[in-house]
N, CA, C and O atoms as a Tinker XYZ file with bonds, in Angstrom:
   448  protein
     1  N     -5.621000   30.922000   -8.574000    73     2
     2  CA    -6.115000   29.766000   -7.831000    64     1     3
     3  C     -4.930000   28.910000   -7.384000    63     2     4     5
     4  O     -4.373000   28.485000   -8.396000    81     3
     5  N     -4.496000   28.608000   -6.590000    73     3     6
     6  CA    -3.640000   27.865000   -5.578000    64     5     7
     7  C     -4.002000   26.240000   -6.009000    63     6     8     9
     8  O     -5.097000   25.684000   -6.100000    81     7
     9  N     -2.523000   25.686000   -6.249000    73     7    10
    10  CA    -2.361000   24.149000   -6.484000    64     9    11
    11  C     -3.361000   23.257000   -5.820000    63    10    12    13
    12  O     -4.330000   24.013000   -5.757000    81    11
    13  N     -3.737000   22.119000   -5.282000    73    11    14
    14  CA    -4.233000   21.122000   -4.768000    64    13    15
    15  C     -2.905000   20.153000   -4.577000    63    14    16    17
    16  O     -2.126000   19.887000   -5.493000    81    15
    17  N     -2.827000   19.829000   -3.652000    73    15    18
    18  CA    -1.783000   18.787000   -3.453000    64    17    19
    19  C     -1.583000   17.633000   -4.774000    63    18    20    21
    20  O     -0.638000   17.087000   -5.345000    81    19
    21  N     -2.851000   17.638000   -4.850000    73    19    22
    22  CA    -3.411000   15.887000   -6.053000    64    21    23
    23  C     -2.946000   16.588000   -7.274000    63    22    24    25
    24  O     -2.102000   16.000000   -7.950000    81    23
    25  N     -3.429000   17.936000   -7.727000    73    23    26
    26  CA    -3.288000   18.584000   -8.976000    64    25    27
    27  C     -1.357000   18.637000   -9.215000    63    26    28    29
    28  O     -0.796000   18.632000  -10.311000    81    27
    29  N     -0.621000   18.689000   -7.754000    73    27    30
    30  CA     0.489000   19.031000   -8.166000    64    29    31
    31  C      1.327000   17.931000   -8.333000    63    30    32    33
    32  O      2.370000   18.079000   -8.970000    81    31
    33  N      0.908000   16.406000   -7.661000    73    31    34
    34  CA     1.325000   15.388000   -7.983000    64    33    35
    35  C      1.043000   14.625000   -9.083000    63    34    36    37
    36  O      1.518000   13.558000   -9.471000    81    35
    37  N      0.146000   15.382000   -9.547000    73    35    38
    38  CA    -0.572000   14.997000  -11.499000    64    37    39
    39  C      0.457000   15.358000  -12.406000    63    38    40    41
    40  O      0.924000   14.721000  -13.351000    81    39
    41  N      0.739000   16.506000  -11.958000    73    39    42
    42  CA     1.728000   17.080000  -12.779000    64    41    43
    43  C      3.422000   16.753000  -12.837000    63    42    44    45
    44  O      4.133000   17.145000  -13.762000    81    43
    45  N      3.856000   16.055000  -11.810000    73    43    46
    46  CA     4.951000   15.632000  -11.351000    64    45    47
    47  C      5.213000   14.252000  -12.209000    63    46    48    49
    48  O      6.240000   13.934000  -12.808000    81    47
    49  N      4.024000   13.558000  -12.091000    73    47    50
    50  CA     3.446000   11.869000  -12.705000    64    49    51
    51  C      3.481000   12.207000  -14.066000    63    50    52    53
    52  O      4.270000   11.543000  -14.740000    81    51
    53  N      2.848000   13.041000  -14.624000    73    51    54
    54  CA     2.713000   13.557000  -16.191000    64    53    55
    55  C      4.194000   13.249000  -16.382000    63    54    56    57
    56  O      4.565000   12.235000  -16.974000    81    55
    57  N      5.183000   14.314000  -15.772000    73    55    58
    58  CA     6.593000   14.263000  -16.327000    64    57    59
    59  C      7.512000   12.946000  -16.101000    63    58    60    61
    60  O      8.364000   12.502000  -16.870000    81    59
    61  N      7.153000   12.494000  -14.970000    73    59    62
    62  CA     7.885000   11.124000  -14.553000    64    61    63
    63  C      7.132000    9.609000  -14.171000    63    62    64    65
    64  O      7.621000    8.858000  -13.326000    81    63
    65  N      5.912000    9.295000  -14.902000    73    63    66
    66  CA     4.988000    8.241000  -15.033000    64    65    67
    67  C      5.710000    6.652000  -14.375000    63    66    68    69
    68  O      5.005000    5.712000  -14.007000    81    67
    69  N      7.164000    6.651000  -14.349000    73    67    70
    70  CA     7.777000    5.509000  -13.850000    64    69    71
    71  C      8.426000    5.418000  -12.234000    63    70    72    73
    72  O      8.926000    4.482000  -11.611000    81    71
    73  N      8.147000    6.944000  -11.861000    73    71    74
    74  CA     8.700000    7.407000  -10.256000    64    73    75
    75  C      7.895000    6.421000   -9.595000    63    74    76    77
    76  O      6.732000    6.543000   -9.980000    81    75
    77  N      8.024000    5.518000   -8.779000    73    75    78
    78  CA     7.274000    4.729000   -8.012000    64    77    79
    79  C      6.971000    5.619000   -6.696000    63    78    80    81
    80  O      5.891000    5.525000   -6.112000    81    79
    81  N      8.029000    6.513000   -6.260000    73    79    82
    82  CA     7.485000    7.427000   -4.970000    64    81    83
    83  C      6.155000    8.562000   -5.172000    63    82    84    85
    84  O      5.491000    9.056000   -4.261000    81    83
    85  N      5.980000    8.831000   -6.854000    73    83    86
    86  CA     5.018000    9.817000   -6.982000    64    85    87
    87  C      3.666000    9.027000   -7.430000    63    86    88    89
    88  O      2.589000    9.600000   -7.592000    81    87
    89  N      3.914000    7.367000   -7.639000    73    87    90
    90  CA     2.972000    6.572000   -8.130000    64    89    91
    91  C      2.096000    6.230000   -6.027000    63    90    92    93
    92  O      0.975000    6.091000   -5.539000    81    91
    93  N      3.521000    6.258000   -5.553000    73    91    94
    94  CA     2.677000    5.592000   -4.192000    64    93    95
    95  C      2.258000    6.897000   -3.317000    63    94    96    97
    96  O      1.466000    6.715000   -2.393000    81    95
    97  N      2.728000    8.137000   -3.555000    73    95    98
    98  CA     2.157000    9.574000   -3.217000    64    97    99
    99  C      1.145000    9.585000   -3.797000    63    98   100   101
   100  O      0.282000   10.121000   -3.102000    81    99
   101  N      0.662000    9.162000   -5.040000    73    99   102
   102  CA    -0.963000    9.610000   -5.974000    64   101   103
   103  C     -1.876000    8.455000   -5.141000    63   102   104   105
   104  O     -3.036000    8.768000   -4.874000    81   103
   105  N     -1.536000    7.549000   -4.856000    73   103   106
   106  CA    -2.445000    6.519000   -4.079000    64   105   107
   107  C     -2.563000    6.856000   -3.016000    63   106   108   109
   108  O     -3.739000    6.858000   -2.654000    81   107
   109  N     -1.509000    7.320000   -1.925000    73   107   110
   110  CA    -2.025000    7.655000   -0.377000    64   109   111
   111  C     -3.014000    9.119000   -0.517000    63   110   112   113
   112  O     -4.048000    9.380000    0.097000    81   111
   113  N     -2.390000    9.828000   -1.407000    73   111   114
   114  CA    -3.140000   11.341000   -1.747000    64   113   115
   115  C     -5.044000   10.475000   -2.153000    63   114   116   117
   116  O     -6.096000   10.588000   -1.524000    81   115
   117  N     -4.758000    9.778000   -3.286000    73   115   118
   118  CA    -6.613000    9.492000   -3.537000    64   117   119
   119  C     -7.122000    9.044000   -2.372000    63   118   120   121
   120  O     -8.256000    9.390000   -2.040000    81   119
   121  N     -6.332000    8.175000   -1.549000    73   119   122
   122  CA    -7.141000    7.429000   -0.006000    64   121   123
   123  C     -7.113000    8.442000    0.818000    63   122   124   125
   124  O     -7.647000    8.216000    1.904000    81   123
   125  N     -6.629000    9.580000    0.651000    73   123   126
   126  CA    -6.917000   10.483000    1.643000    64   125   127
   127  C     -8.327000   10.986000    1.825000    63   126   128   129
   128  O     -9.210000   10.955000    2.682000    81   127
   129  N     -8.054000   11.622000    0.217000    73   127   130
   130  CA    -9.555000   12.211000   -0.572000    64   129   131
   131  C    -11.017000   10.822000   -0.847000    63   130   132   133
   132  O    -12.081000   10.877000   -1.463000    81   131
   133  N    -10.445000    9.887000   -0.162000    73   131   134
   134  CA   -11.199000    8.759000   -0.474000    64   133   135
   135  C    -12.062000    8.347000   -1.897000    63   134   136   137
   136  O    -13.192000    8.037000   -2.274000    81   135
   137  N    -10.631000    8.585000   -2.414000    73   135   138
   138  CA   -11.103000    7.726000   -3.804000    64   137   139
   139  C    -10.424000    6.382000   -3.861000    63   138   140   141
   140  O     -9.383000    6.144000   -4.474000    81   139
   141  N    -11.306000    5.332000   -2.982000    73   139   142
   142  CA   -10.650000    4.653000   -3.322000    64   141   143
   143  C    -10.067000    3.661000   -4.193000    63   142   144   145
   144  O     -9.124000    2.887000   -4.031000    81   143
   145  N    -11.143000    3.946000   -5.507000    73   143   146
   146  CA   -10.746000    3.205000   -6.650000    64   145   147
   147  C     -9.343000    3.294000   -7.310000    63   146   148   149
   148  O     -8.585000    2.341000   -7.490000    81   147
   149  N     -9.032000    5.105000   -7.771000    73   147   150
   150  CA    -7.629000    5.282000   -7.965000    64   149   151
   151  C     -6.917000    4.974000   -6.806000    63   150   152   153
   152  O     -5.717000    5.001000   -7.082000    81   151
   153  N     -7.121000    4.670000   -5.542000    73   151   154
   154  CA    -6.076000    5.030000   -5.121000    64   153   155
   155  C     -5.850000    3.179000   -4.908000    63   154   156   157
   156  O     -4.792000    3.011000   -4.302000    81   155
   157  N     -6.444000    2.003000   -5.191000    73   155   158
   158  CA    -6.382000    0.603000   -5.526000    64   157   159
   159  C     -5.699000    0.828000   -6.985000    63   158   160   161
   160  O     -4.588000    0.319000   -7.134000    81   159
   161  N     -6.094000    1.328000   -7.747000    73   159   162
   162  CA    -5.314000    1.294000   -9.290000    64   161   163
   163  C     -3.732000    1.444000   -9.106000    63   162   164   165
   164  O     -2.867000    0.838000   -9.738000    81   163
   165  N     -3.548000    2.428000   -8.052000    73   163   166
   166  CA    -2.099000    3.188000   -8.128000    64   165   167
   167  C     -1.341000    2.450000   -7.562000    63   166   168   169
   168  O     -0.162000    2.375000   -7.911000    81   167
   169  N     -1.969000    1.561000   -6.312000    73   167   170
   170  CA    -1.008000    0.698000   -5.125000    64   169   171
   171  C     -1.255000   -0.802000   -5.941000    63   170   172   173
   172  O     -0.322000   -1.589000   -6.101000    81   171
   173  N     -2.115000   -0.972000   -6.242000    73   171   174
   174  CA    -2.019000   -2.978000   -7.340000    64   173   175
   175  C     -0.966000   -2.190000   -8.213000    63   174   176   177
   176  O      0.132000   -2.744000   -8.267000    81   175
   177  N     -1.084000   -1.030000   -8.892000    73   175   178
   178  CA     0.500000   -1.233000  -10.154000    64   177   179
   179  C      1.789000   -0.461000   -9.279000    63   178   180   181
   180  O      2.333000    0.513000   -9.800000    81   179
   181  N      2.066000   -0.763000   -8.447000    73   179   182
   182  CA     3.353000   -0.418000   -8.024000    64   181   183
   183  C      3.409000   -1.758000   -7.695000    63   182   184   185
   184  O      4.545000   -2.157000   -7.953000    81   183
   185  N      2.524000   -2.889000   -7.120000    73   183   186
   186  CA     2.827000   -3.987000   -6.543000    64   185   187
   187  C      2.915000   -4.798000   -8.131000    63   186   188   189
   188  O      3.682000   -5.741000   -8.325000    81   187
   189  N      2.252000   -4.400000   -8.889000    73   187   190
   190  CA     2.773000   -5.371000  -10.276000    64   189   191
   191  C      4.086000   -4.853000  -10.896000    63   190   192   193
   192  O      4.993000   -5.544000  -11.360000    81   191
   193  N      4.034000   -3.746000  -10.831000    73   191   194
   194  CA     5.587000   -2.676000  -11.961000    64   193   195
   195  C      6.820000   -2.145000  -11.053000    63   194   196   197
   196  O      7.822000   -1.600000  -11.518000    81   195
   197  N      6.543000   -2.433000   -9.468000    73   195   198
   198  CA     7.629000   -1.925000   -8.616000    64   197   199
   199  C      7.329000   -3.122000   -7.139000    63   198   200   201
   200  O      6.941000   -2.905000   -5.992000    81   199
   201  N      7.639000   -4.110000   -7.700000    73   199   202
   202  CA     7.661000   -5.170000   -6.631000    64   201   203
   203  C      8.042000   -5.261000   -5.264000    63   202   204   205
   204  O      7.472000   -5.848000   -4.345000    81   203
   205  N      9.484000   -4.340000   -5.267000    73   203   206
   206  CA    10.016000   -4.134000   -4.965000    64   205   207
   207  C      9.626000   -2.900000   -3.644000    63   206   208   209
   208  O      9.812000   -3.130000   -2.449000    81   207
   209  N      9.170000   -1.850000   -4.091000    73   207   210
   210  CA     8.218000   -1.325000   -3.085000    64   209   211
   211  C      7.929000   -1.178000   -2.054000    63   210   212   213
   212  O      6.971000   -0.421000   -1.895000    81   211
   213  N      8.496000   -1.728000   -0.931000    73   211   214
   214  CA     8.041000   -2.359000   -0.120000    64   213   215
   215  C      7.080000   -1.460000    1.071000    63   214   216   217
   216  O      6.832000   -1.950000    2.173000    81   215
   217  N      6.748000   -0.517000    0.785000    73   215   218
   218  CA     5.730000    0.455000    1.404000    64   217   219
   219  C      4.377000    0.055000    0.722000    63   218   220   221
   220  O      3.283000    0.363000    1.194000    81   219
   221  N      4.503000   -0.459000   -0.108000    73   219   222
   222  CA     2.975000   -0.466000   -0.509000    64   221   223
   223  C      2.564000   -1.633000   -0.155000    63   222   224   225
   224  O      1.481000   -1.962000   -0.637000    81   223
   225  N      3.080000   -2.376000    0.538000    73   223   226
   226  CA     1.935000   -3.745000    0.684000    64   225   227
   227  C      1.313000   -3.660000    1.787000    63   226   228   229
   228  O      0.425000   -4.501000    1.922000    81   227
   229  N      1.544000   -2.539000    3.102000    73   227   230
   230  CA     0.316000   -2.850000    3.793000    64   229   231
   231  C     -0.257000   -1.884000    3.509000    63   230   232   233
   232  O     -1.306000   -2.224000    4.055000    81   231
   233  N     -0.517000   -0.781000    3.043000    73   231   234
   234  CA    -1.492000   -0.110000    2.715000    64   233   235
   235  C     -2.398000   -0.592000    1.688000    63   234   236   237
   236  O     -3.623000   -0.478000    1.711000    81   235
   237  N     -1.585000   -1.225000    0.644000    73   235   238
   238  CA    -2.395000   -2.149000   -0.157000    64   237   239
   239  C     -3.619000   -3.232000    0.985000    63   238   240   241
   240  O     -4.801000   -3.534000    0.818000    81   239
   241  N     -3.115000   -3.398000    1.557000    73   239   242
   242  CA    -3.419000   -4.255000    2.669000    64   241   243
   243  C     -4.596000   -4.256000    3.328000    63   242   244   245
   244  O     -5.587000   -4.987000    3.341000    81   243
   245  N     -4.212000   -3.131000    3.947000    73   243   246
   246  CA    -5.480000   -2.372000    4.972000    64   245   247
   247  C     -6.176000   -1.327000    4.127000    63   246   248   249
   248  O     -6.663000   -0.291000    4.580000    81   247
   249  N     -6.179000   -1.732000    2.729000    73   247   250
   250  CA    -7.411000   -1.332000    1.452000    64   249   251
   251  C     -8.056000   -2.056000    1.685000    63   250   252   253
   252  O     -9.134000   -2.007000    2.278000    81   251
   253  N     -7.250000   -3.252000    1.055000    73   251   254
   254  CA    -8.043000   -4.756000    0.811000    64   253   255
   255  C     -9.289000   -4.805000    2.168000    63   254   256   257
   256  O    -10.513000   -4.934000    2.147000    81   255
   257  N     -8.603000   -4.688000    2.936000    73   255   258
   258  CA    -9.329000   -4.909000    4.549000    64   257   259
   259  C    -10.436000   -3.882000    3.934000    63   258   260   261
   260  O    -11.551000   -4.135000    3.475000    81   259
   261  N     -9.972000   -3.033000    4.032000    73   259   262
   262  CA   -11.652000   -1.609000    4.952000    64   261   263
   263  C    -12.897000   -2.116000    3.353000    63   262   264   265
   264  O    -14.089000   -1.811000    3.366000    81   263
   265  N    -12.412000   -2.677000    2.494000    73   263   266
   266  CA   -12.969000   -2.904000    1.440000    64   265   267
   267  C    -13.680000   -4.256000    1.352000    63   266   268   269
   268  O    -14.501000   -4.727000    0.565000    81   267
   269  N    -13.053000   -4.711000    2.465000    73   267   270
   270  CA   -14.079000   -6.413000    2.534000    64   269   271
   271  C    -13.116000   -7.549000    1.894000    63   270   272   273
   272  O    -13.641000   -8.659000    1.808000    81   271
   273  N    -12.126000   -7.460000    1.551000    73   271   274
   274  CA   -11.489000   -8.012000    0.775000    64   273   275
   275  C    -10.513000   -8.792000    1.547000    63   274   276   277
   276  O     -9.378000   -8.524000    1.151000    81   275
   277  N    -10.518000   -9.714000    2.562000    73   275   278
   278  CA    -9.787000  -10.033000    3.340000    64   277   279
   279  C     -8.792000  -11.213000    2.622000    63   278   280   281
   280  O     -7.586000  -11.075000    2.822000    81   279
   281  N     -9.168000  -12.184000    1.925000    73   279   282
   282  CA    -8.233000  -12.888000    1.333000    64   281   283
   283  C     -7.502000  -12.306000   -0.002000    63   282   284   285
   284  O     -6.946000  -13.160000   -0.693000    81   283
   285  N     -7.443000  -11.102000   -0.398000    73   283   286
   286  CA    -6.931000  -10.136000   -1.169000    64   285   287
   287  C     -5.681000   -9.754000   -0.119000    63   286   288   289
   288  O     -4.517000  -10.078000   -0.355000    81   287
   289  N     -6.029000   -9.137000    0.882000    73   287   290
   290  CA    -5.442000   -8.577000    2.004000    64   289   291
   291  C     -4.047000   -9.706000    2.811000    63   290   292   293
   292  O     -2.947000   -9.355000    3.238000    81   291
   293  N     -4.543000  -10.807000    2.777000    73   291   294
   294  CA    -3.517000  -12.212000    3.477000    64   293   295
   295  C     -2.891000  -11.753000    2.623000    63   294   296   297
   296  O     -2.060000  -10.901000    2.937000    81   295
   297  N     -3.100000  -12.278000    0.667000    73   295   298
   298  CA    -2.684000  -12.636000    0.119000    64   297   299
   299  C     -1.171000  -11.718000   -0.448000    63   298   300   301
   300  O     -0.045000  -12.044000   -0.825000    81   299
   301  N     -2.027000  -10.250000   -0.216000    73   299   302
   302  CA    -0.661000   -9.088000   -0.365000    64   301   303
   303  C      0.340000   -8.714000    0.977000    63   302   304   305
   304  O      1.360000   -8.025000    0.971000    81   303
   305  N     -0.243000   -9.338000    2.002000    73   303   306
   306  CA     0.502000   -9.276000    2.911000    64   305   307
   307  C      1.682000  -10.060000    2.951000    63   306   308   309
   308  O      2.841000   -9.666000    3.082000    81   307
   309  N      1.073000  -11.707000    2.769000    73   307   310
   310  CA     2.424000  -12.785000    2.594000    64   309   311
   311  C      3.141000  -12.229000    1.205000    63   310   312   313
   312  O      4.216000  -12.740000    0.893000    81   311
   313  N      2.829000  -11.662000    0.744000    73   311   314
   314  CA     3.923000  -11.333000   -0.873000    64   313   315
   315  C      4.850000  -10.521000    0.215000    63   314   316   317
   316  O      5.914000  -10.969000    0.643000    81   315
   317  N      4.365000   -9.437000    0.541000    73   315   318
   318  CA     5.069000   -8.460000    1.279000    64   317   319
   319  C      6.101000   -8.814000    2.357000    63   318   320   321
   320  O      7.192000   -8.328000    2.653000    81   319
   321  N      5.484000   -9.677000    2.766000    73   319   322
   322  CA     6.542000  -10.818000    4.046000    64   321   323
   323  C      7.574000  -11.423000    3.010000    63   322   324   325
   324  O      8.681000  -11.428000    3.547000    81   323
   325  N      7.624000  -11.912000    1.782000    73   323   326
   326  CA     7.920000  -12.569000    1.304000    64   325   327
   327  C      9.215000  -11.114000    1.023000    63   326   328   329
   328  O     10.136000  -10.932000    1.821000    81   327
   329  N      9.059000  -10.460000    0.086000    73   327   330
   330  CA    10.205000   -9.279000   -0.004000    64   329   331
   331  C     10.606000   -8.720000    0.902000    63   330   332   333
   332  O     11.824000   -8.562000    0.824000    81   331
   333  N     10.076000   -8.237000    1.951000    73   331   334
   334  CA    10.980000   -7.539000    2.802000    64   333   335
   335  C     11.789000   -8.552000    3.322000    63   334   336   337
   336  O     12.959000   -8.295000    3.606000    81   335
   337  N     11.280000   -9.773000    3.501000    73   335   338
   338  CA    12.898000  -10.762000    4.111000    64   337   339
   339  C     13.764000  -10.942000    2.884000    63   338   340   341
   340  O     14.943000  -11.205000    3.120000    81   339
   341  N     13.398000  -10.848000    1.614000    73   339   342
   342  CA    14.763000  -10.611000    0.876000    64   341   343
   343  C     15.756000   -9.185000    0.922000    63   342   344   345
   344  O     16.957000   -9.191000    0.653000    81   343
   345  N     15.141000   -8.249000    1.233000    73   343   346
   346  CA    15.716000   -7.310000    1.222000    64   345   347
   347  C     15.717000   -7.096000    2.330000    63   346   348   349
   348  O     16.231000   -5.983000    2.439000    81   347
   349  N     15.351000   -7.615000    3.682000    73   347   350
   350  CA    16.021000   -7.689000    5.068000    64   349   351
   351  C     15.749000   -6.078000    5.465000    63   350   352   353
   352  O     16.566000   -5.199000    5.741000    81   351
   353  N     14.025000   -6.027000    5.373000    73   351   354
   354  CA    14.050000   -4.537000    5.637000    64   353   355
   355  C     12.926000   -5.089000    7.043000    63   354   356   357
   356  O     11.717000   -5.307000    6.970000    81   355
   357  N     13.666000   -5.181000    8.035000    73   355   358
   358  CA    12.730000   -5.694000    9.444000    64   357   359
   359  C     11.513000   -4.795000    9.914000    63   358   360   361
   360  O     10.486000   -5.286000   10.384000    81   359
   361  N     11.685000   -3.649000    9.773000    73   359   362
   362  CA    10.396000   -3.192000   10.021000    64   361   363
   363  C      9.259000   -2.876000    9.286000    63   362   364   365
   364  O      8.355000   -2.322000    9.910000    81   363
   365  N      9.099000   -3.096000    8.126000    73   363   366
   366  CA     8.500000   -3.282000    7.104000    64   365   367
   367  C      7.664000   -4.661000    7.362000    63   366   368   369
   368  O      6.435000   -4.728000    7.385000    81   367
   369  N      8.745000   -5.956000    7.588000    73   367   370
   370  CA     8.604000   -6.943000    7.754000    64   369   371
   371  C      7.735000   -7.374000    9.288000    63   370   372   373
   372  O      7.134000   -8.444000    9.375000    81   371
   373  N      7.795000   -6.201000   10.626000    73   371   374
   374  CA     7.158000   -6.506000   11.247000    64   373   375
   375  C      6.170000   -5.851000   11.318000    63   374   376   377
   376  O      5.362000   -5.939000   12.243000    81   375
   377  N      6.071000   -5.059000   10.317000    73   375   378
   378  CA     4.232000   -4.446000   10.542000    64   377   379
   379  C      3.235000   -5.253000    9.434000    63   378   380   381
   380  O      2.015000   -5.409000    9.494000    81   379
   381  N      4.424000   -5.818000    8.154000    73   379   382
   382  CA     3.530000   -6.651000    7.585000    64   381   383
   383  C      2.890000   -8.018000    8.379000    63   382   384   385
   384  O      1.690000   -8.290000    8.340000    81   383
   385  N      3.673000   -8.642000    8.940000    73   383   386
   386  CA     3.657000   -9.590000    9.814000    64   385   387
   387  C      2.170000   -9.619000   10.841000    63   386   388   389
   388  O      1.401000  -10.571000   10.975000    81   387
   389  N      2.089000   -8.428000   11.401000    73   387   390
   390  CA     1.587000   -7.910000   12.558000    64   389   391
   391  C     -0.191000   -8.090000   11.921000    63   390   392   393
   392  O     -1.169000   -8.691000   12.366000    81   391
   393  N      0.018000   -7.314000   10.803000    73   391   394
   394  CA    -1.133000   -6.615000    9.931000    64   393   395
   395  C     -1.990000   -8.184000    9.480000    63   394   396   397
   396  O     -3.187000   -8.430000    9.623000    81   395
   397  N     -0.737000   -9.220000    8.817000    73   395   398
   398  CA    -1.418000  -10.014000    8.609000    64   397   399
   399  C     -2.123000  -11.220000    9.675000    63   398   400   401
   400  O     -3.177000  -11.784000    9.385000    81   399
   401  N     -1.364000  -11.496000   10.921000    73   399   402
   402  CA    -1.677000  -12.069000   12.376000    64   401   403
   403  C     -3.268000  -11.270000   12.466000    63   402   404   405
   404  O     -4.365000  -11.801000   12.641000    81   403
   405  N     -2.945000   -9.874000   12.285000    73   403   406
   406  CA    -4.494000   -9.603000   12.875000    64   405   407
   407  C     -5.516000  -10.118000   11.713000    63   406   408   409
   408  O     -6.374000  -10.965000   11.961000    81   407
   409  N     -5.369000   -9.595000   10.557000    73   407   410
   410  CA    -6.437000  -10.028000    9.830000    64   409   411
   411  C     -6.512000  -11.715000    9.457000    63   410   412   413
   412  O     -7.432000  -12.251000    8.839000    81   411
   413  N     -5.552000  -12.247000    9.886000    73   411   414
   414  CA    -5.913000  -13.881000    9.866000    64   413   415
   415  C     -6.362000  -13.773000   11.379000    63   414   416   417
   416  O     -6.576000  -14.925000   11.756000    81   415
   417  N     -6.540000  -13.088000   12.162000    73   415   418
   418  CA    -7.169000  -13.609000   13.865000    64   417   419
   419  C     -6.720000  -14.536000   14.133000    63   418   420   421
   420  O     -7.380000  -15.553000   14.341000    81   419
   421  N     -5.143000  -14.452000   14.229000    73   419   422
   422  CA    -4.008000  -15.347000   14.848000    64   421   423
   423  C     -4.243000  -14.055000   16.683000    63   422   424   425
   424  O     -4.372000  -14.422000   17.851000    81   423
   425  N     -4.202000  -12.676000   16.123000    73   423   426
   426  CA    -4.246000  -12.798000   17.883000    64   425   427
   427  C     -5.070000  -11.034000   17.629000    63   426   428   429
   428  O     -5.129000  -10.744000   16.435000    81   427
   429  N     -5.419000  -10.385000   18.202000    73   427   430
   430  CA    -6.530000   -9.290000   18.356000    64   429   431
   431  C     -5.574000   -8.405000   19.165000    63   430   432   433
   432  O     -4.761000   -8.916000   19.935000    81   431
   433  N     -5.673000   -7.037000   18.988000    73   431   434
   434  CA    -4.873000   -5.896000   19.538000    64   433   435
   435  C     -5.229000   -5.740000   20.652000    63   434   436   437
   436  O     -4.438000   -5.346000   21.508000    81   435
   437  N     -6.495000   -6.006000   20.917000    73   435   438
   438  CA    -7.613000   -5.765000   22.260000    64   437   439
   439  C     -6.833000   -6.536000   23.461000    63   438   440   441
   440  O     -6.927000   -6.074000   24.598000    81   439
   441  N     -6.112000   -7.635000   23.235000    73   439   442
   442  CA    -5.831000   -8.336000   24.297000    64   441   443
   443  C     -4.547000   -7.762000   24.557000    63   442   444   445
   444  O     -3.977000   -8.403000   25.440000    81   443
   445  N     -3.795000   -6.689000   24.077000    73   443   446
   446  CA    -2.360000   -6.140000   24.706000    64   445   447
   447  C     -2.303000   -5.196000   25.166000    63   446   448
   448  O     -1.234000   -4.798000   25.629000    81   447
């Protein structure tokens, strides 16, 4: 029987439980498969245990969103604005930016 992508990143996590790239691979992998409970478990603890991260806050993001969770969603967005200008990672910084303008309806995609 042939791996599963999820089964082989289980096994990767088993051996290295602190890899933040195989913690934020097990979360995009469950939102694929739309679980999205693990895959909220996996992206809130990289944003609590790998702050730093800075890939996970809009996907964290546009969870929060498709989930109803819109002041969840501001709220991980401005964190996310908040680190990538310390670590001066600009494009990170302008899709968080972007992500959060839309879901505060500062301005709608429709009009560009």
């Amino acid at each position: 029987m042939q791996e599963t992508r999820l089964q082989k990143l289980l096994e990767f996590f088993e051996a290295e439980p602190n890899d933040e790239f195989l913690q934020y691979a097990l979360a995009t992998e469950y939102l694929r498969l739309n679980d999205t409970e693990k895959a909220l478990q996996f992206y809130e603890g990289l944003v609590t245990n790998h702050p730093n991260y800075t890939g996970t806050y809009y996907h964290l993001g546009k969870l929060y969103e498709t989930l109803g969770r819109k002041e969840d969603a501001l709220r991980i967005y401005q964190q996310g604005i908040m680190i990538t200008q310390q670590k001066r990672d600009n494009h990170a910084l302008a899709e968080l930016r972007s992500a959060y303008n839309q879901a505060s309806g500062l301005y709608d995609d429709d009009d560009y």
